[in-house]
N, C-alpha and C positions, 0 to 999 in steps of 0.2 A: 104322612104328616106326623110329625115328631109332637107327642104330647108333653103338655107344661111339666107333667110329675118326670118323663121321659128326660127333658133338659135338664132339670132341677137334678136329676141324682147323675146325668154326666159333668156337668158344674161341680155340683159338691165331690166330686171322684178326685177332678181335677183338683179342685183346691186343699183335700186332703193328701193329696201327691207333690203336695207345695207348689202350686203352680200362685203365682200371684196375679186376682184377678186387676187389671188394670184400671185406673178411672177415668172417665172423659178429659183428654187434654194435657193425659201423664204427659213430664217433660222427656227429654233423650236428650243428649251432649252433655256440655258445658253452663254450668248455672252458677252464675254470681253467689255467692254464699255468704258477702259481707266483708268483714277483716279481722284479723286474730284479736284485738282489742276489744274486740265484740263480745268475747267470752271469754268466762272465765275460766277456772277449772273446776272441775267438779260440776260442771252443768252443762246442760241440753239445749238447746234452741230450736223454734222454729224456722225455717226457709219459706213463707211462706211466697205460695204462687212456683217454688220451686221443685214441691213432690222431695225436700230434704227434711232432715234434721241434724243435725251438726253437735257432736261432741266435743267436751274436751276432758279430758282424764290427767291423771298423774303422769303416762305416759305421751300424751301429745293430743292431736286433732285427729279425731276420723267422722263420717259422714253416713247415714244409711237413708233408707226409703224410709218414705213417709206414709206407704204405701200399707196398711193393716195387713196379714197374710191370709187373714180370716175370708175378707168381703170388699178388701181393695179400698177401703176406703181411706183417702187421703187426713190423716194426722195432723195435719195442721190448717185443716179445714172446716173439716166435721165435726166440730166440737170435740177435737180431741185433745187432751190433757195432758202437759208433759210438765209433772207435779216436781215439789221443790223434795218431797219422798224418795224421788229415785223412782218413779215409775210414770211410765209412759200409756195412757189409758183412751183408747179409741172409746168416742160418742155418741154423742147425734149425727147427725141419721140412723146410723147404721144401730146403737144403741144394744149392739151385743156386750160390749164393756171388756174386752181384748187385756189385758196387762201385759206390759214388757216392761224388763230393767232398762236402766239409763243406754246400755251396751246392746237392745235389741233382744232379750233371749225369752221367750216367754216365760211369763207369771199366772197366768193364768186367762184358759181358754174363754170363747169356743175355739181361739188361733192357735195352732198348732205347731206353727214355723217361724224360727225369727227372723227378723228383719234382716233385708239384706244389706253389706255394706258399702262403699263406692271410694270410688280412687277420688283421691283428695291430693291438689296441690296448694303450696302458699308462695306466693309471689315479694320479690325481694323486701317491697313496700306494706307487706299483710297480708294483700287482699289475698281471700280465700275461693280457687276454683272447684265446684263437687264434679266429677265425670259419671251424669247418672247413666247407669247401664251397663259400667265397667267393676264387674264386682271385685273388689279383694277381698283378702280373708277377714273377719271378724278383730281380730287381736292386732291389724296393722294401725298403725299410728304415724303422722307426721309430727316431730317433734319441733316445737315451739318456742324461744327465749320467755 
């Protein structure tokens, strides 16, 4: 029989190896993400219900998890914080207090890994697709009028 302290430090092994722990209900595929008009530049959004957050930059649109790397805890659920600062602050429940930049890179732990990011398309009319699951690199961008 596997003890509680037993689980607890293959868990935390794992999550130090950047495994992200998942939350009940993560999404996979294709999730509505709203329309380009939705955001501006220079800001973050929630997805909420969709395990996203959605950027937009000087460079264009990209998308990451919503996913903490710390405890898995879903960012736009959990009382998590995505400030007009530029940082991104996981909450309640989980109440470790996580910081990421607007781009996902940590600011400070206990998370130790950034966020990851997801293939984003935009459809002729705006509307915005996130492909969670499908990672790209961190620095790609869909560009936007």
């Amino acid at each position: 029989m596997t003890t509680r302290r037993e689980f607890l430090v293959v868990v935390g092994a794992a999550v130090s190896a950047g495994a992200v722990v998942p939350a009940c209900g993560a999404p996979d595929g294709p999730v509505d993400a709203g329309n380009v008009a939705d955001i501006a530049e220079g800001q973050v959004m929630k997805v909420v219900g969709g395990g996203v957050l959605l950027g937009r930059d000087a460079g264009g649109l990209y998308a990451m998890t919503s996913f903490c790397t710390h405890l898995g805890c879903d960012l736009t659920e959990s009382g998590g914080v995505v400030g007009e600062d530029g940082v991104i602050t996981c909450g309640a429940p989980c109440g470790h207090g996580s910081r990421y930049d607007f781009d996902g890179n940590v600011l400070g732990g206990p998370a130790a890994n950034p966020l990851k990011h997801w293939l984003l398309t935009v459809a002729d009319d705006g509307a915005i697709t996130v492909e969670v699951g499908s990672e790209v690199d961190a620095a790609e961008r869909v560009i936007v009028a």
